[in-house]
C-alpha positions, 0 to 999 in steps of 0.5 A, a space after each residue: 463779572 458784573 454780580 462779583 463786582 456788585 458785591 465787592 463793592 458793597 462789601 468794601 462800602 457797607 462797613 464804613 457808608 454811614 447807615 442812613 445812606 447805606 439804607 437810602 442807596 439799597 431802597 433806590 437800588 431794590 426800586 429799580 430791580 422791582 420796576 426791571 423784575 418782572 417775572 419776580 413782581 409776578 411770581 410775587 402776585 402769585 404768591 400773595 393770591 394764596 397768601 392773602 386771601 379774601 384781602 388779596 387786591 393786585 395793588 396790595 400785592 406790589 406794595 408788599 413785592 416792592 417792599 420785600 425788594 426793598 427789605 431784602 436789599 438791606 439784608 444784603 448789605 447788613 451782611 456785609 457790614 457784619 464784621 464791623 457788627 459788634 456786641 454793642 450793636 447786638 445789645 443796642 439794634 437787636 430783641 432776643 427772644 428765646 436764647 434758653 431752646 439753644 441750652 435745651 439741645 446742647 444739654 441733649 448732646 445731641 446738636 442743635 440747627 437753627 432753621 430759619 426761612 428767607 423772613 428778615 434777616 436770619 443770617 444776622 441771627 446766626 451772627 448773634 450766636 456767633 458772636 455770644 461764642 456759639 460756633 456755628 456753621 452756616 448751610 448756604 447755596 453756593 453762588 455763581 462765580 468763585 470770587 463771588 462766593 469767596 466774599 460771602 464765605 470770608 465774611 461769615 469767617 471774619 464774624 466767627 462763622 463757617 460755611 458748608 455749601 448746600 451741594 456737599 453739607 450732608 456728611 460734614 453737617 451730620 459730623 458736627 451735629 454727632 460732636 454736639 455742634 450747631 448748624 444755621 440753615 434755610 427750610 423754606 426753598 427747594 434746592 434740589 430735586 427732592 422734597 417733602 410735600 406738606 400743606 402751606 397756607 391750605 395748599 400743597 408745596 414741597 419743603 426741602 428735607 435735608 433739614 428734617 434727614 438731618 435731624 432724624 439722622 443725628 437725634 439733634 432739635 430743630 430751633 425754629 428761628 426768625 430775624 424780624 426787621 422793625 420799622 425802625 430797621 432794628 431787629 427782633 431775633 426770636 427763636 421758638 421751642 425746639 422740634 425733636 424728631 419723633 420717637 415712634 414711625 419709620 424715618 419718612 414719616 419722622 421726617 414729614 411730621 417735622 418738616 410739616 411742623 416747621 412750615 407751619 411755623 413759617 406760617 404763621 410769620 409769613 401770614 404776619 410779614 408778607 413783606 420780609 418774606 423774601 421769595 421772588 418765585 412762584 412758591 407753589 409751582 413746580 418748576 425745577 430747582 434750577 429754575 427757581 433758583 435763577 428766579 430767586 
């Protein structure tokens, strides 16, 4: 009850708060989540022992936790403010880099998926597409409490977006990419209880494969895509050469092969901004999905 009240209210606060007090309410919020997460600050230090390397120093790791904290809560009530979100804010706040991979899939009529990971904002890219005309439907994790979900779900309605709920998007995901179609999705966090095993920043972790069996089963490219946060909180939506299955090898070994290819994509931008990386969980553990999902 608590969590579905939390969001009702940001969802009927965000479009009319002012952005500078939006932004000023979320940081002391996301400040006193961060002294109260513990698990999450250390999941966090964890993480960023591998991540940075040689430069790791436990004072650096809390200011990158306490900062994602912070980047994340603003992400939550940019959501929200979506529908109020128009084009002129999308050609005012937002780079868009790499718009023409989209055009490169369709011509395929094969599908397109835009995948992303938790690094800034990604649901807001999807919106940019929604908003240019694209439809797109949005593979996202169901949350707790109907009412809960019904908020999340009626928004991205509300700014021309489906929903397909990661528990049950296989076969009507696989039937909009056959129609030549466009799915948004998440690769970076294991929400089930298979995975693929790639190398991530020199060590082993699994990836999910759903957005890989999606791809080898449909023929669709794969647009890897980030929605980068700036200094100045507006964005950069960038979007790299798509990924296109294989044409040669057995269905695992295609699905490896892109699964490997994206997380070095992920990579790359996590080395870059370990701040707007948003997993607050021990991301080379082997804990079971249900745990890190609570710990997310």
């Amino acid at each position: 009850m608590l969590r579905y009240l939390f969001y009702l209210a940001v969802s009927k606060l965000a479009p009319i708060v002012p952005e500078r007090l939006a932004y000023g309410i979320c940081r002391t919020l996301a400040i006193f989540r961060f002294l109260q997460f513990k698990t999450g600050r250390k999941a966090i230090d964890e993480n960023m022992r591998v991540i940075l390397g040689d430069e790791y120093t436990p004072e650096h790791a809390m200011r990158i936790a306490r900062k994602s904290m912070i980047n994340f809560s603003r992400n939550v009530a940019e959501i929200f403010k979506l529908p109020v979100l128009d084009e002129k804010f999308f050609e005012r706040e937002c780079t868009v880099v790499g718009e023409e991979h989209l055009e490169t899939c369709l011509e395929r009529g094969k599908g397109a998926i835009f995948l992303s990971a938790h690094i800034g904002n990604g649901e807001l890219a999807v919106s940019y597409y929604a908003m240019r005309g694209c439809d797109i439907s949005l593979i996202a994790l169901r949350h707790p409490g109907p009412r809960t979900d019904a908020l999340f779900v009626n928004r991205r309605r509300v700014n021309g977006m489906g929903t397909l709920h990661s528990d049950a998007a296989a076969r009507p995901a696989l039937k909009i990419l056959r129609k030549n179609g466009v799915i948004g999705m998440l690769g970076d966090r294991r929400t089930a209880e298979d995975g693929l095993r790639v190398r991530f920043f020199g060590r082993e972790t699994i990836f999910p494969k759903g957005p890989a069996w999606l791809a080898v089963a449909s023929g669709a490219g794969i647009i890897p895509s980030v929605c980068l946060r700036n200094p100045d909180n507006t964005f950069r939506i960038i979007s790299e050469a798509p990924i296109f299955p294989p044409e040669h090898g057995g269905n695992a070994e295609k699905m490896l092969t892109i699964t490997q290819r994206f997380a070095n994509f992920v990579e790359s931008y996590v080395r870059e901004y370990p701040d707007q990386w948003a997993i607050f969980f021990p991301f080379w553990g082997e804990g079971p999905p249900d745990l890190l999902r609570a710990q997310g």
